[in-house]
C-alpha positions in Angstrom: 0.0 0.0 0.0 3.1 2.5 1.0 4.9 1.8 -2.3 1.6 2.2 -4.4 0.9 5.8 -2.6 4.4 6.7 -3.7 3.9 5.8 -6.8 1.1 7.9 -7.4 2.3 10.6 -5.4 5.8 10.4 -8.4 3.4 10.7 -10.7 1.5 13.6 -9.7 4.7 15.2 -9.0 6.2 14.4 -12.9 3.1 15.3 -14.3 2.9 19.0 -12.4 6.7 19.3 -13.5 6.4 18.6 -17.3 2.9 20.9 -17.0 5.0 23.7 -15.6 7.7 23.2 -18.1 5.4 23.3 -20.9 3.6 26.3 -19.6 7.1 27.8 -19.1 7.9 27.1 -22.9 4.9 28.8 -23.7 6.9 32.0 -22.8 9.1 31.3 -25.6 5.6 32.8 -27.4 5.3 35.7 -25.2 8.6 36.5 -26.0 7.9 36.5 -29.5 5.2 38.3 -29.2 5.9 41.4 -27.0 9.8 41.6 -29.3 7.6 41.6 -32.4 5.2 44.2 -31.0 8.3 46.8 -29.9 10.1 46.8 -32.8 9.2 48.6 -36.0 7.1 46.3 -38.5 10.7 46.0 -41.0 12.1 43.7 -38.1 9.2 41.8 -37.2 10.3 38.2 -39.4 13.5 38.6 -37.8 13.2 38.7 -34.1 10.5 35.7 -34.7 13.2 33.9 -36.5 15.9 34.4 -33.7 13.0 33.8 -31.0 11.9 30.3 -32.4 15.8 29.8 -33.5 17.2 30.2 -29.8 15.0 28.1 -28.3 16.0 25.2 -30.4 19.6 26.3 -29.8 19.1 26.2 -26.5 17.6 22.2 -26.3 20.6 20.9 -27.9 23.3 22.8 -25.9 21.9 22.4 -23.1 21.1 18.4 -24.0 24.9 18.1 -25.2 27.0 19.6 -22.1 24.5 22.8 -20.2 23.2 20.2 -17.9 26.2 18.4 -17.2 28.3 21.5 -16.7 25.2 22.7 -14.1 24.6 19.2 -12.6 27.4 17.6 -12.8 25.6 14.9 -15.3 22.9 13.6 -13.1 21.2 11.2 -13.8 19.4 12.0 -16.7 22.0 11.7 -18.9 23.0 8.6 -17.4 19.4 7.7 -18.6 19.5 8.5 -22.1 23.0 6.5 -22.3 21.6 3.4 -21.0 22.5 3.4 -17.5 19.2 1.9 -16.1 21.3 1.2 -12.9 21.9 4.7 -12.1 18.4 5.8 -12.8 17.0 2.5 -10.4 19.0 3.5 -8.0 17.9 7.2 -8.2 14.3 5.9 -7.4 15.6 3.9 -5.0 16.8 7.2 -3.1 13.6 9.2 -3.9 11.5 6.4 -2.0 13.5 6.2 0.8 13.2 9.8 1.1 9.4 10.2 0.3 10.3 11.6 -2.9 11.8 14.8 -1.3 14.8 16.7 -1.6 17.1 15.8 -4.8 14.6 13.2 -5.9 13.6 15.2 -8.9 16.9 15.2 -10.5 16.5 11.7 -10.8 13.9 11.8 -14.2 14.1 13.5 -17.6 11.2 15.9 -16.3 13.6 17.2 -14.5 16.2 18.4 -17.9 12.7 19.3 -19.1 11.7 21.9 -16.7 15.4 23.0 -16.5 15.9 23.5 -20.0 13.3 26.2 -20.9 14.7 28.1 -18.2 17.4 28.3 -19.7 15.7 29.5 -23.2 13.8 32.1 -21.1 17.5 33.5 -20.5 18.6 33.6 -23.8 15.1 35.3 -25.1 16.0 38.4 -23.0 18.9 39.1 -25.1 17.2 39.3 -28.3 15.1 41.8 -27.6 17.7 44.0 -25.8 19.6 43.8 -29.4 16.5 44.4 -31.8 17.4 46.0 -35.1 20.4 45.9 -35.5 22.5 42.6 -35.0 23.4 40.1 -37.3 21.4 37.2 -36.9 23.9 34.8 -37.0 26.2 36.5 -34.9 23.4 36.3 -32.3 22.5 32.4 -32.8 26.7 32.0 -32.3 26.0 34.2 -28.8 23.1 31.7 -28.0 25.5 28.3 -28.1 27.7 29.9 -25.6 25.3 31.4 -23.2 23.3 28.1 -23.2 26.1 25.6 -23.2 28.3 27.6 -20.8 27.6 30.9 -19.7 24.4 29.8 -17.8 24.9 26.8 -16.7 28.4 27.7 -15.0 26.6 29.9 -12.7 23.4 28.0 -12.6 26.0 24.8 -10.6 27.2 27.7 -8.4 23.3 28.8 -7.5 20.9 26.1 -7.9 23.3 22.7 -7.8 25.5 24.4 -4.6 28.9 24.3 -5.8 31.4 26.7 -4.9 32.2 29.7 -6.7 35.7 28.1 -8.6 36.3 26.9 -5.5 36.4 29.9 -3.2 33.0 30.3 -1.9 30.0 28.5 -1.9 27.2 31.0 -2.0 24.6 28.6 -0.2 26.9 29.0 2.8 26.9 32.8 2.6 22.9 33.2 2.7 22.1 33.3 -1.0 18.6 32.4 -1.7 17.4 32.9 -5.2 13.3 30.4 -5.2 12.9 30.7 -9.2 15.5 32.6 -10.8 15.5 36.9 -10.5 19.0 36.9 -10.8 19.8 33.3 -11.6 17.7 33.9 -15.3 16.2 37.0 -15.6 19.7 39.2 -14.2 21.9 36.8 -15.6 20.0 37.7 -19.3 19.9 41.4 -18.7 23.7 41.1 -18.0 24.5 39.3 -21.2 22.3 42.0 -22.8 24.0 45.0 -21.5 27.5 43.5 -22.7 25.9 43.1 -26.0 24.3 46.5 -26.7 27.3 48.2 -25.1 29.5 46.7 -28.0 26.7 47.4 -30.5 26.2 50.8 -30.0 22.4 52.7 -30.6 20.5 52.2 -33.2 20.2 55.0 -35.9 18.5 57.9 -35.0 17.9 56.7 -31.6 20.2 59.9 -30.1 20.4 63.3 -31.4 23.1 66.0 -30.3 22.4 67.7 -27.3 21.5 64.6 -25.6 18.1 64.5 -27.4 16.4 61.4 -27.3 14.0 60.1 -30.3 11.3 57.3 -29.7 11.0 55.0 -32.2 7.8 53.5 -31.4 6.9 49.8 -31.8 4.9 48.5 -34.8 2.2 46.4 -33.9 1.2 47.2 -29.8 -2.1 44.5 -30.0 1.0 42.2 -30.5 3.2 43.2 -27.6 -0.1 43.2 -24.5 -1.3 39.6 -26.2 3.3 38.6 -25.5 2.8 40.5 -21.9 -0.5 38.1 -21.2 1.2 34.9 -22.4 4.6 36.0 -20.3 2.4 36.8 -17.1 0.2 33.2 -17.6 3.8 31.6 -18.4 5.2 32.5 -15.0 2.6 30.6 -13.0 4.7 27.7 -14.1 7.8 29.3 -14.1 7.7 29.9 -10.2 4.9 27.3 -9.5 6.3 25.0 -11.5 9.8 25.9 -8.9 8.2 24.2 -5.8 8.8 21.1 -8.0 6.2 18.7 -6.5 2.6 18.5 -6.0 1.8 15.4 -4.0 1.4 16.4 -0.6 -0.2 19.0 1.5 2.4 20.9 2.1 3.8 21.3 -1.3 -0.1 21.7 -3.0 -0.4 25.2 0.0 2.7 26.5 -0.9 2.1 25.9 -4.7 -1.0 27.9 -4.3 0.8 30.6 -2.2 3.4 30.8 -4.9 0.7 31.3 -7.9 -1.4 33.9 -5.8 1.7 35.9 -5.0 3.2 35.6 -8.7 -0.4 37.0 -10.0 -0.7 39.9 -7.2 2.9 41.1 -8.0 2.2 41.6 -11.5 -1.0 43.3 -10.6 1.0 45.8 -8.1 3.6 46.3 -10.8 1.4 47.0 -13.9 -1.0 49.8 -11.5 2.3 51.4 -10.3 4.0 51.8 -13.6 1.2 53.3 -15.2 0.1 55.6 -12.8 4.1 56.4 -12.4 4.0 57.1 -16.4 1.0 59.1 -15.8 2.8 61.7 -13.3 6.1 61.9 -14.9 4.4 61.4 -18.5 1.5 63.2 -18.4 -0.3 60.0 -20.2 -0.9 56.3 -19.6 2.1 54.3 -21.2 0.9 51.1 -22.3 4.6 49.9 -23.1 5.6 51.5 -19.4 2.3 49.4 -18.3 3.0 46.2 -19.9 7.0 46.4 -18.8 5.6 47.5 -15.5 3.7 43.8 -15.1 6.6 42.0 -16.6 8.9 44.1 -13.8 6.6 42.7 -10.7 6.6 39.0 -12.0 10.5 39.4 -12.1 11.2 41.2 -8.9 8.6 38.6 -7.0 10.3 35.5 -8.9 13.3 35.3 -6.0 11.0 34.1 -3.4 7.3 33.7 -4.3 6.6 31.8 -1.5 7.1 33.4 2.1 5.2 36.8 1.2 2.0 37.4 2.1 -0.6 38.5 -0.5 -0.4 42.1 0.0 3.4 42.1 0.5 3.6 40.2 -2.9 1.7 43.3 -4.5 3.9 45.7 -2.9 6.9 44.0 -4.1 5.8 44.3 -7.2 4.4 47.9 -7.4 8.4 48.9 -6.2 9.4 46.6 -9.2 6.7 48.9 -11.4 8.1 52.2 -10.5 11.3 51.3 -10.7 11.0 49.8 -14.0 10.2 53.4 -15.3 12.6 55.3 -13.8 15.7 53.1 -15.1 14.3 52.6 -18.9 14.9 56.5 -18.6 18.0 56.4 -16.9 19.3 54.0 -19.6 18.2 56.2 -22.4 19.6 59.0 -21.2 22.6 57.2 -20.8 22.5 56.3 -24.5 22.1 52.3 -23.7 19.4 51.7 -26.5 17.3 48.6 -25.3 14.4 48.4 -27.7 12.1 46.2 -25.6 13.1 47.6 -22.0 14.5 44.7 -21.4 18.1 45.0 -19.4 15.6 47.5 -17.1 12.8 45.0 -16.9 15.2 41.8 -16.2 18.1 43.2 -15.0 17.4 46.2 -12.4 13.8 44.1 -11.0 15.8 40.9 -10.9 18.5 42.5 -8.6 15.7 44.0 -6.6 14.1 40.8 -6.8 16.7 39.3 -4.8 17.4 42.0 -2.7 13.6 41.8 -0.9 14.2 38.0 -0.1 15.3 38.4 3.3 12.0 41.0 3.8 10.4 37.8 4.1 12.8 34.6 4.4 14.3 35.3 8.0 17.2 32.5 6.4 18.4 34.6 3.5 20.7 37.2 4.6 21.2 40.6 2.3 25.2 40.5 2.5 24.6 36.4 0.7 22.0 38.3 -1.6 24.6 40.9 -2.5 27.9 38.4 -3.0 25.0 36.7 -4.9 24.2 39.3 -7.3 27.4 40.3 -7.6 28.7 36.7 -8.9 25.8 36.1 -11.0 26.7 39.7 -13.0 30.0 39.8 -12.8 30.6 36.1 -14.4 27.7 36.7 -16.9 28.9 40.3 -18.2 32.6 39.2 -18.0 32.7 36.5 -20.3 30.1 37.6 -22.7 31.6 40.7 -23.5 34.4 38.4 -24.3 32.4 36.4 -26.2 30.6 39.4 -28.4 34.0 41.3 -28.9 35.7 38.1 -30.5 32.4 37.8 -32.6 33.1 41.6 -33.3 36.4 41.1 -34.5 35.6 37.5 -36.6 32.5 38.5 -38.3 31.3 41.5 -37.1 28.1 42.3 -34.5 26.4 45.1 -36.4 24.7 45.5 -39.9 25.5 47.8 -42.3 23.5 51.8 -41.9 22.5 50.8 -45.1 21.2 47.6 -44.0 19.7 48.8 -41.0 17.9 51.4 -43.1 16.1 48.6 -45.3 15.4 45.9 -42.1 16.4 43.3 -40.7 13.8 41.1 -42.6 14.7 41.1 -45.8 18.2 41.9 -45.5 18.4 38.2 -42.8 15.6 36.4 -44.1 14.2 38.0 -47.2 10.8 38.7 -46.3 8.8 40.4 -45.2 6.8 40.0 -41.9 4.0 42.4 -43.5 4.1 42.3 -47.5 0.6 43.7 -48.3 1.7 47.0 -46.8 4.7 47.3 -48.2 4.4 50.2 -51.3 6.2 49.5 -54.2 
């Protein structure tokens, strides 16, 4: 009777995983979506073609050494080479244990879950470098930051391993539930080294310090990416509890999908109505980055706030969103989509309001954290882009900016009925 409750209590658990994964792959959409919606109609074919492109790059790196470099092989690849011994006694352990602890790491739902995380990194870069990078210069980017980049400090974060053998950040107080700074900062950090070596796009800065919008083509297209991002997350953090099967997990599941949805609430109100006074209008794009901005900064630790503190969190996340998409801009970092603002700043404030709630997480561990996570990312992909600089360049032509992305990488055109000829 025991071994038949487990039994259905692995399977719940598996089951909720792989939903979770799938729901987190249906970001991959959103993505699409909100990218598509931000940049100007001429680049649309493009940043779908680097979106659905990624993602595939990012299933076979991470298949082929990602999760060995971040687990240390486990036992899924043990699996998929044969080794049914290594899997049994995998089970074995998660049995003993009541299927708790490491016992998730023992099945492929595990890669599964792990692996679109690591796409949902690699899709905040694109939009960061909209309109203006080669394409294949980018997918080159993607094999590094998927195979290596990530899941170097991923081993240091989730898998507890010490920082090249110095410090082990577990033992410091670091505390990072579903990835602020483990995905969303680490992204915004490979970004920023990007777009720093890429430069603005055209006509983006004036002299004087005048700065010139170039609005987004298709808006409808960008709230329907925001609404598939903000339904994505439930699985994203949800899916981070990693089991379902007993009372204690289902509660804090639930916890962890009613504080996910009440921080992007509390982000989208305060971003608008910040727009609004510093504005002087409702910014839908300030609104929409302000929702994306609380799932992000509530992402580090969905579980110990209460409902309203959840909210909070995220309305800080909103307002801070708005103030540092201008700060960037008037510091000439051109980020299209908002994303190094969005990812970056609201995932280090994401982990910075753990210990608000988590009496175990101390803000010195948050800090060394942060700093790790950014400084390791940054560093070695702004290595990475400047020897793509100086192989086959980063940056299209002017001329080739001028016509688009679309036809100039994929020649065609994402809207060819409206095109005047």
């Amino acid at each position: 009777m025991e071994n038949q409750i487990f039994e259905l209590q692995y399977a719940m658990d598996t089951f909720y995983f792989l939903v979770c994964g799938a729901l987190v792959m249906w970001m991959a959409a959103g993505f699409s979506m909100l990218e598509a919606g931000l940049v100007r109609s001429k680049n649309t074919t493009e940043i779908l073609t680097k979106n659905v492109a990624l993602f595939a790059i990012s299933c076979i790196m991470y298949m082929v050494c990602g999760y060995e470099l971040m687990y240390e092989g486990g036992y899924f690849l043990a699996g998929i080479a044969g080794n049914e011994t290594l899997v049994a006694d995998a089970l074995k352990s998660s049995a003993e244990e009541g299927f708790n602890g490491g016992s998730v790491y023992a099945s492929a739902s595990d890669f599964f879950f792990q692996v679109v995380f690591v796409a949902t990194a690699m899709s905040i870069v694109s939009g960061a470098v909209a309109e203006r990078m080669k394409l294949w210069a980018f997918l080159a980017f993607a094999v590094v930051m998927t195979g290596f980049i990530y899941p170097m400090e991923g081993a240091w974060t989730w898998n507890g391993a010490d920082v090249f053998g110095m410090y082990n950040l577990g033992d410091l107080g670091f505390s990072d539930f579903a990835g602020s700074g483990i995905v969303h900062m680490a992204g915004a950090a490979a970004a920023l080294s990007g777009v720093l070596l890429l430069g603005a796009r055209k006509g983006k800065y004036g002299a004087n310090g005048q700065i010139n919008p170039i609005p987004g083509a298709n808006l409808p297209m960008a709230t329907l990416g925001t609404f598939i991002l903000w339904m994505g997350w439930f699985g994203f953090n949800g899916g981070s509890v990693l089991k379902l099967g007993d009372i204690a997990s289902a509660n804090s599941v639930a916890m962890v999908f009613l504080n996910t949805n009440a921080a992007a609430a509390g982000g989208a109100m305060a971003a608008i109505i910040t727009a609004r006074l510093l504005f002087g209008k409702a910014d839908l794009t300030m609104l929409l980055n302000g929702a994306l901005a609380g799932l992000v900064a509530i992402t580090a630790e969905p579980s110990t706030p209460t409902a309203l503190q959840a909210t909070l969190f995220g309305a800080i996340g909103g307002v801070l969103v708005v103030f540092s998409i201008v700060a960037l801009d008037k510091m000439k970092i051109d980020d299209p989509v908002g994303a190094i603002s969005v990812h970056g700043t609201c995932g280090l404030l994401g982990l910075l309001l753990v210990p608000v709630t988590n009496s175990g997480v101390s803000f010195s561990g948050q800090l060394i954290g942060a700093a790790t996570i950014f400084i390791w990312v940054f560093g070695v992909s702004f290595i990475v882009w400047y020897a793509l600089k100086a192989i086959m360049g980063i940056r299209v032509s002017e001329e080739d900016e001028y016509e688009g992305m679309d036809l100039v990488d994929c020649g065609m055109e994402a809207y060819p009925e409206f095109t005047s000829k």
